[in-house]
C-alpha positions as CSV (number, residue, x, y, z in Angstrom):
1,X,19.7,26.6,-24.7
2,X,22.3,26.6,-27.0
3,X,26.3,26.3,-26.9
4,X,28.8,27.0,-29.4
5,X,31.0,23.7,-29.7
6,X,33.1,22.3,-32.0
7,X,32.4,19.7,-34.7
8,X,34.4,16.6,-33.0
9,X,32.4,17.8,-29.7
10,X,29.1,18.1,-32.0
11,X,29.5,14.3,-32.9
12,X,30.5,13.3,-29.2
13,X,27.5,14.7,-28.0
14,X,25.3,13.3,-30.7
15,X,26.6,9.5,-30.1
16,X,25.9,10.7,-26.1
17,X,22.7,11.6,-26.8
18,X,22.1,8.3,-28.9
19,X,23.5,6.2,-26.1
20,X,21.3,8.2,-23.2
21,X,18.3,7.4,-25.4
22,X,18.9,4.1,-25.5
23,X,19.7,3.2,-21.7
24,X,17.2,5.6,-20.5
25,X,14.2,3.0,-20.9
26,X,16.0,0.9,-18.9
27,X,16.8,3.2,-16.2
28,X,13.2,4.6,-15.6
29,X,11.9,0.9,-16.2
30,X,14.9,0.0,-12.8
31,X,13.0,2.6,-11.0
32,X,9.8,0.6,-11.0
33,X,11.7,-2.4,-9.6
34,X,13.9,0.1,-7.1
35,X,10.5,1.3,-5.5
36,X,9.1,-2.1,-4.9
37,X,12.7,-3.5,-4.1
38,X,13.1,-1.0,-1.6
39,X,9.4,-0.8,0.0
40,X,9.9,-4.3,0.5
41,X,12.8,-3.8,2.7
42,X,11.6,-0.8,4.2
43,X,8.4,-2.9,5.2
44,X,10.6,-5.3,7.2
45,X,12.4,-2.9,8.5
46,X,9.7,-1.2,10.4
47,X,7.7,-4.5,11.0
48,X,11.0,-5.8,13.0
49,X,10.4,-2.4,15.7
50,X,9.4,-2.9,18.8
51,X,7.1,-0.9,20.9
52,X,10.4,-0.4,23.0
53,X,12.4,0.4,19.7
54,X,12.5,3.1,17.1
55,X,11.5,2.9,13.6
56,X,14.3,3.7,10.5
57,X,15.5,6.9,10.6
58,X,16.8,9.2,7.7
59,X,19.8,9.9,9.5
60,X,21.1,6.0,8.9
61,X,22.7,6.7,5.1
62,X,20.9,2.9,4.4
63,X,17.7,3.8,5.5
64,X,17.6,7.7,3.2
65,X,19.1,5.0,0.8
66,X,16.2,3.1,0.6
67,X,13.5,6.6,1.3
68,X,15.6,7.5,-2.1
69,X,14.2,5.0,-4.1
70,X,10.2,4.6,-2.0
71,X,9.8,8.9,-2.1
72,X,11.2,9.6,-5.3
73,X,7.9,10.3,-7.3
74,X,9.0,12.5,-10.1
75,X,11.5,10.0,-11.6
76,X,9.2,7.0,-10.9
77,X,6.0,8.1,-12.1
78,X,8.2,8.9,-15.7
79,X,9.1,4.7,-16.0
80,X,7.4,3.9,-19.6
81,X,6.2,0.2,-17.7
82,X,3.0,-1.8,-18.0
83,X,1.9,-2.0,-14.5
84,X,2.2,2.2,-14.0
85,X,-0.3,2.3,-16.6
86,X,-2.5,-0.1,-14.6
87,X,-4.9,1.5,-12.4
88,X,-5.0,-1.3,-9.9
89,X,-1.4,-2.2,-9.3
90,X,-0.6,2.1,-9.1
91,X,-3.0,2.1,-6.5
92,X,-1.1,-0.6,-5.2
93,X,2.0,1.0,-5.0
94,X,0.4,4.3,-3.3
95,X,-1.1,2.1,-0.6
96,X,2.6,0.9,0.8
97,X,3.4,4.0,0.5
98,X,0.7,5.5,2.6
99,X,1.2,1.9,4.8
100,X,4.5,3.7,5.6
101,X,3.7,7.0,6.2
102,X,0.9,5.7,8.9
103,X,3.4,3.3,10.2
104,X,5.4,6.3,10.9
105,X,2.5,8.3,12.3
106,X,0.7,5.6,13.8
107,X,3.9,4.5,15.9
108,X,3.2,2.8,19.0
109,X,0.0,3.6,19.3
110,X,-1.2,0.2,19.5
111,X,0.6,-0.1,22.9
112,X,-1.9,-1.0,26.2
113,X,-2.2,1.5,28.5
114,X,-3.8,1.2,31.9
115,X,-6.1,4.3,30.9
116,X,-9.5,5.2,29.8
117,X,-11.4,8.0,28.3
118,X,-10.2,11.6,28.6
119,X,-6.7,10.4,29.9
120,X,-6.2,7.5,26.9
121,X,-7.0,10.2,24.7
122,X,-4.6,12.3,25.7
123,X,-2.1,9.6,25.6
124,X,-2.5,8.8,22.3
125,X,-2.1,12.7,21.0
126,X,1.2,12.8,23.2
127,X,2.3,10.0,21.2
128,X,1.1,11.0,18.2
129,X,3.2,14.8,19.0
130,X,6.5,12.2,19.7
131,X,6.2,10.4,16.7
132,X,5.9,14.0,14.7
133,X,9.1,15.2,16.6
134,X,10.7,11.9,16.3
135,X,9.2,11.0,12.6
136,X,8.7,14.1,11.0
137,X,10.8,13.7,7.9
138,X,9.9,10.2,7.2
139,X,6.4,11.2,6.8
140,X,7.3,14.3,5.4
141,X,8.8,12.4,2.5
142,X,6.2,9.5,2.4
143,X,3.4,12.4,2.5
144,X,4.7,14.0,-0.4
145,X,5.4,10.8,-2.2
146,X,1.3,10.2,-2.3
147,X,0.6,13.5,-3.6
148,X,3.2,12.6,-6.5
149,X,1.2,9.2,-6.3
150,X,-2.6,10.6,-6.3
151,X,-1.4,13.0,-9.2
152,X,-0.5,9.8,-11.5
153,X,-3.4,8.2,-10.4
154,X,-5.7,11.5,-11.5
155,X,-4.0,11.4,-15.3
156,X,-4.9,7.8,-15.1
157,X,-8.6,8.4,-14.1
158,X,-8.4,11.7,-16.6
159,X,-7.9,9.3,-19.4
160,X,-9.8,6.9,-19.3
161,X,-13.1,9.3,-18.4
162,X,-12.0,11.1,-21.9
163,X,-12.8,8.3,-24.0
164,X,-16.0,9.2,-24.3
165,X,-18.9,12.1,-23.4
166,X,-19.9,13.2,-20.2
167,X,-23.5,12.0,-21.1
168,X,-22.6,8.4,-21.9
169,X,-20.9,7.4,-18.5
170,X,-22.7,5.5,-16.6
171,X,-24.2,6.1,-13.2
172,X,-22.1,3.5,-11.6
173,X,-18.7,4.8,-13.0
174,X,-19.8,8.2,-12.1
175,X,-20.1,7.2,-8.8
176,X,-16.4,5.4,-9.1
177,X,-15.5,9.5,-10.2
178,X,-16.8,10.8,-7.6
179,X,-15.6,8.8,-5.2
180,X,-12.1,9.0,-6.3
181,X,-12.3,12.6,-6.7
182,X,-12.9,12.6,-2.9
183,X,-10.5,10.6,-1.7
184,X,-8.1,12.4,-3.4
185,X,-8.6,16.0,-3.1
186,X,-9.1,15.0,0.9
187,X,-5.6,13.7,0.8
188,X,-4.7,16.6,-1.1
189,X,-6.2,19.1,1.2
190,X,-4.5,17.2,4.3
191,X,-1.2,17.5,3.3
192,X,-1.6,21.7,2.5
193,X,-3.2,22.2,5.7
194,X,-0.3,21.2,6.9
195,X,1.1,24.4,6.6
196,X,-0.6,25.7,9.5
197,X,0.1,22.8,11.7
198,X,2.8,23.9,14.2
199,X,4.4,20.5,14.5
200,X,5.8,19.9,11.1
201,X,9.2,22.0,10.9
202,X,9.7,24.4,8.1
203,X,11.8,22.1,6.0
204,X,9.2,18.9,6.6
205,X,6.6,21.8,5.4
206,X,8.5,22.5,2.3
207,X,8.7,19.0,0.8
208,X,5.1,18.7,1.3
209,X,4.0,22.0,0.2
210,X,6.5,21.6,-3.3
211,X,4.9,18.3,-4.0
212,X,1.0,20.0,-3.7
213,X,2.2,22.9,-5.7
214,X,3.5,20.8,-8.4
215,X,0.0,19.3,-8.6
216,X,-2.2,21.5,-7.3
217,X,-4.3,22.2,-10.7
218,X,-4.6,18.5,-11.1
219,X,-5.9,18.2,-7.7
220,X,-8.3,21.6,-8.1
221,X,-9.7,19.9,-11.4
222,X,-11.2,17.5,-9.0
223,X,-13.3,19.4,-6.7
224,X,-16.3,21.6,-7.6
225,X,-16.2,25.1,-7.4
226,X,-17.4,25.3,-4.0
227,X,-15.0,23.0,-2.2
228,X,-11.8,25.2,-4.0
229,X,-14.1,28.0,-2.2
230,X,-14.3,26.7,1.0
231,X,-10.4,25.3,0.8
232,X,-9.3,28.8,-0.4
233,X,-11.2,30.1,2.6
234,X,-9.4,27.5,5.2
235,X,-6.0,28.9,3.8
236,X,-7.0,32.5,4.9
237,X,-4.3,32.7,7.6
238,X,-1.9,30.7,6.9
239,X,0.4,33.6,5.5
240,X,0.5,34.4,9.8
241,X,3.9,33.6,10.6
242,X,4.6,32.4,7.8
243,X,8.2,31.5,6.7
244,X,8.8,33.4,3.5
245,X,10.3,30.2,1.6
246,X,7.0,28.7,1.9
247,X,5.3,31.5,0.3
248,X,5.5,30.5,-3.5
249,X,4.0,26.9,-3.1
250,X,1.3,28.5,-1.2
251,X,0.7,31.1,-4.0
252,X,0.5,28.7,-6.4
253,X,-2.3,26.0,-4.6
254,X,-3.8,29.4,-4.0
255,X,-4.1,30.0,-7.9
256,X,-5.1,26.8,-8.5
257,X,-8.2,27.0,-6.3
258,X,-9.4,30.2,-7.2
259,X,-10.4,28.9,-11.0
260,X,-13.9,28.9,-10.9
261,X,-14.8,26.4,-14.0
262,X,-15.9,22.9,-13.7
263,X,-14.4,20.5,-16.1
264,X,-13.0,16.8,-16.4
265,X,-13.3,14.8,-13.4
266,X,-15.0,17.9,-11.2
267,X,-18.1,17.4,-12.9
268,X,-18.9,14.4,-11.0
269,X,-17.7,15.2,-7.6
């Protein structure tokens, strides 16, 4: 895009420009530090709650404060810092926050109850169906964060398998492929199935759904052609009832598991 400004203008927004350059590695380097700053506290936070409490809610401005910095994938996944380039400490940082979104889901769960069998059972999908109606945007957010979080992981993985040919890796890191690949397109397909999953409001739905769209041909490279298949297949009525804002998302995990070739990371699923 262009604009038709004046010279004095030109030069302000030249020196701008100079100035954003020069903070910005700073910024995205801060958002490293926010994430871990603000998972720590979030950590406590929901460690402190007691089976008779409630865990932090988005609706406390502190507590979205804090989900701003944990969820916000798309501007932390851009920080130019050593450790995001380290396999080990990203899946690190994925783990808590995974450890959060099952903290949220998993929510007093480990309660005793004077029941057994069929009637524990029940019990525990009750709670499971309170913590949804209770929870549902914390995980939402935290869900959506670890498809933003898998996705880094997979150009990290991507990378270093393209150092060299397909016939020169090992059997052992071929199994370390394949077991990564899945991991991740399980995760992946857990979060779009969600879309036919009555519990999850539509808003909840979009986050999720936005964040698998956004990565879905990363995700698709992973899985051989017969798993997109069978996925594709799974997805065959979830346009029933749909809400209409969903739609795009869905049309474009849809596109991205209809591509039939096998290359990259698939090979060794």
């Amino acid at each position: 895009m262009s604009f038709l400004i004046s010279t004095p203008l030109r030069r302000l927004g030249r020196l701008f420009c100079l100035s954003s350059a020069l903070v910005a590695p700073a910024a995205w380097a801060d958002s490293y530090t926010d994430f871990q700053q603000a998972a720590t506290r979030l950590e406590a936070m929901v460690a402190a709650s007691t089976a008779d409490g409630s865990l932090p809610r988005l609706a406390d401005p502190g507590v979205a404060a804090l989900f701003a910095q944990v969820a916000d994938g798309p501007r932390l996944f851009q920080a130019p810092v050593a450790a995001l380039q380290d396999m080990n400490q990203s899946v690190a940082l994925c783990e808590r926050a995974t450890n959060l979104g099952k903290a949220y889901y998993t929510f007093g769960l480990q309660r005793p109850l004077l029941l057994s069998g069929a009637e524990l059972q029940q019990a525990r999908r009750e709670q499971v169906t309170q913590n949804l109606a209770n929870y549902g945007d914390e995980m939402a957010a935290l869900f959506a964060f670890g498809v933003h979080c898998h996705a880094h992981l997979i150009g990290l993985m991507e990378a270093e398998f393209s150092t060299q040919p397909a016939q020169d890796v090992s059997g052992a890191e071929r199994m370390r492929a394949r077991a990564f690949s899945k991991g991740s397109s399980t995760m992946f397909a857990n979060v779009v199935q969600f879309v036919q999953v009555p519990f999850w409001n539509v808003a909840q739905k979009k986050v999720m759904l936005a964040a698998a769209a956004q990565h879905a041909t990363a995700n698709a490279n992973l899985m051989a052609p017969p798993l997109r298949e069978r996925m594709l297949t799974s997805l065959a009525e979830a346009d029933k009832d749909l809400d209409p804002t969903l739609a795009p998302a869905l049309a474009t995990i849809r596109q991205a598991l209809a591509v039939t070739s096998c290359t990259g990371l698939c090979q060794y699923y």
